[in-house]
C-alpha positions in Angstrom: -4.4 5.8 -17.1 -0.6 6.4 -16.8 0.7 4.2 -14.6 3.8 5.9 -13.5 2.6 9.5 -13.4 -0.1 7.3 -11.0 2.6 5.9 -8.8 4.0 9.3 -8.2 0.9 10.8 -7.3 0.2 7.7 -4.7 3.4 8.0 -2.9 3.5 11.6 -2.5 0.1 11.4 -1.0 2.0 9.1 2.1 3.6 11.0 4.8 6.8 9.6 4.4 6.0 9.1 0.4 6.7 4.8 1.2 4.1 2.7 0.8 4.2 -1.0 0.5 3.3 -2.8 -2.3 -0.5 -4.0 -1.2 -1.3 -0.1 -0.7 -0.1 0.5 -4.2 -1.6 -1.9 -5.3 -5.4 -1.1 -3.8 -4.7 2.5 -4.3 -4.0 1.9 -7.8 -7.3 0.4 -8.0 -9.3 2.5 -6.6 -8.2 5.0 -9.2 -7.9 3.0 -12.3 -12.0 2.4 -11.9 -12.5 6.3 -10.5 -13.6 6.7 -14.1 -12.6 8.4 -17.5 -11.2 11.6 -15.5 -8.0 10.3 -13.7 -7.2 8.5 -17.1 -7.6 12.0 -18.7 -5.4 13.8 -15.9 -2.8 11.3 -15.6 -2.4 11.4 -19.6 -1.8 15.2 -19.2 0.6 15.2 -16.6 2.8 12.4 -18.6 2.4 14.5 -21.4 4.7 17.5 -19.7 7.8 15.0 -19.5 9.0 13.3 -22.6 9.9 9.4 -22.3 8.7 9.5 -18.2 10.5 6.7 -16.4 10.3 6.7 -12.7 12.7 3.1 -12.4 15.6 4.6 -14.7 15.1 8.0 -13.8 15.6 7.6 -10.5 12.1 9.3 -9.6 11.3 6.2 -6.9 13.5 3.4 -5.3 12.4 0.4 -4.4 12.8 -1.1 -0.6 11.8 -3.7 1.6 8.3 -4.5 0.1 7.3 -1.4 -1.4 8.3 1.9 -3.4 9.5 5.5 -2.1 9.3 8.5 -4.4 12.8 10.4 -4.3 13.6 14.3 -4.2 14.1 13.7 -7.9 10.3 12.1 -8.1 8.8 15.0 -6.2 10.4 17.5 -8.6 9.2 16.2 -11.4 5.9 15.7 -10.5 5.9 19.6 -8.8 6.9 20.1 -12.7 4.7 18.2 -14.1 2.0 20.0 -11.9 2.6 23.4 -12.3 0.6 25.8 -14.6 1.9 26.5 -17.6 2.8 30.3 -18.1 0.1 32.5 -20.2 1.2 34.7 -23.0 0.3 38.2 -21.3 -2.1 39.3 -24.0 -3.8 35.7 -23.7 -4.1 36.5 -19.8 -5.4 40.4 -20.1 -8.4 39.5 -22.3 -10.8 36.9 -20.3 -10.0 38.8 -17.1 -12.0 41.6 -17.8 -14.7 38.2 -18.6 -14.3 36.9 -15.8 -15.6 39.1 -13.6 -18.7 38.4 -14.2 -18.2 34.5 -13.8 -19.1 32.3 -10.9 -16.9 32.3 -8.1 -14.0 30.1 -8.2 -13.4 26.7 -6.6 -11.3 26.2 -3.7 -7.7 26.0 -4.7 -6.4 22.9 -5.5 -3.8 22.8 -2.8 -6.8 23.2 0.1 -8.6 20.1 -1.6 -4.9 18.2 -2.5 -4.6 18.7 1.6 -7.8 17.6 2.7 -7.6 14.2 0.5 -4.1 14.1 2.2 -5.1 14.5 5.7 -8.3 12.0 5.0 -5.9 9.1 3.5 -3.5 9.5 6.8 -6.3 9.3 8.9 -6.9 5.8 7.1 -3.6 4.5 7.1 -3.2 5.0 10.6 -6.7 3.4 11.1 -5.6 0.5 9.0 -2.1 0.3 11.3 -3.8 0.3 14.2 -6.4 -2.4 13.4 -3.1 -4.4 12.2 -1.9 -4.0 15.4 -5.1 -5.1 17.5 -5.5 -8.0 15.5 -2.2 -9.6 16.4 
């Protein structure tokens, strides 16, 4: 697992991309024993950016108990996300293939948004227990 590439992707998943350290940490756990296929993403992703730093590069900052990703950080990992372009002849032949395929799978963006949506609504549960509680 790439543990920077795995910070960015935690804090952009926050609304305000801030999350304290004990967050971090439990959502860093969660996905380092998610099994081999994070491990296998995260390497990808790292592998779009040569010598990835997120402290020297600027990509998060670090306040008041916990980490905020920057403009900078979203950037990169938007680039680090993106598809990579297809040489057009590459693209023209497996189209006429893929027709006959099964359908395709929700776009990534609708399920990135639902597992978005789902960790807000657990934060805020977590705050407002917090908040009962004292």
């Amino acid at each position: 697992m790439n543990f920077q590439v795995t910070v960015l992707k935690i804090l952009v998943s926050y609304p305000d991309g801030f999350a304290v350290m004990a967050d971090l940490k439990r959502d860093m756990a969660i996905l380092a024993t998610s099994g081999p296929d994070w491990a296998e993403r995260t390497r990808r992703l790292a592998a779009r950016v040569a010598d990835l730093d997120i402290f020297s590069q600027a990509l998060i900052e670090r306040l008041d108990g916990g980490w905020r990703i920057t403009d900078k950080g979203r950037s990169v990992l938007e680039f680090m996300e993106a598809k990579r372009a297809e040489p057009e002849t590459a693209r023209e032949a497996p189209a006429a293939e893929s027709t006959a395929a099964a359908p395709t799978p929700a776009p990534l963006a609708t399920r990135r948004t639902g597992r978005s949506q789902r960790l807000q609504r657990r934060r805020a549960a977590r705050a407002r227990a917090r908040a009962k509680a004292s």
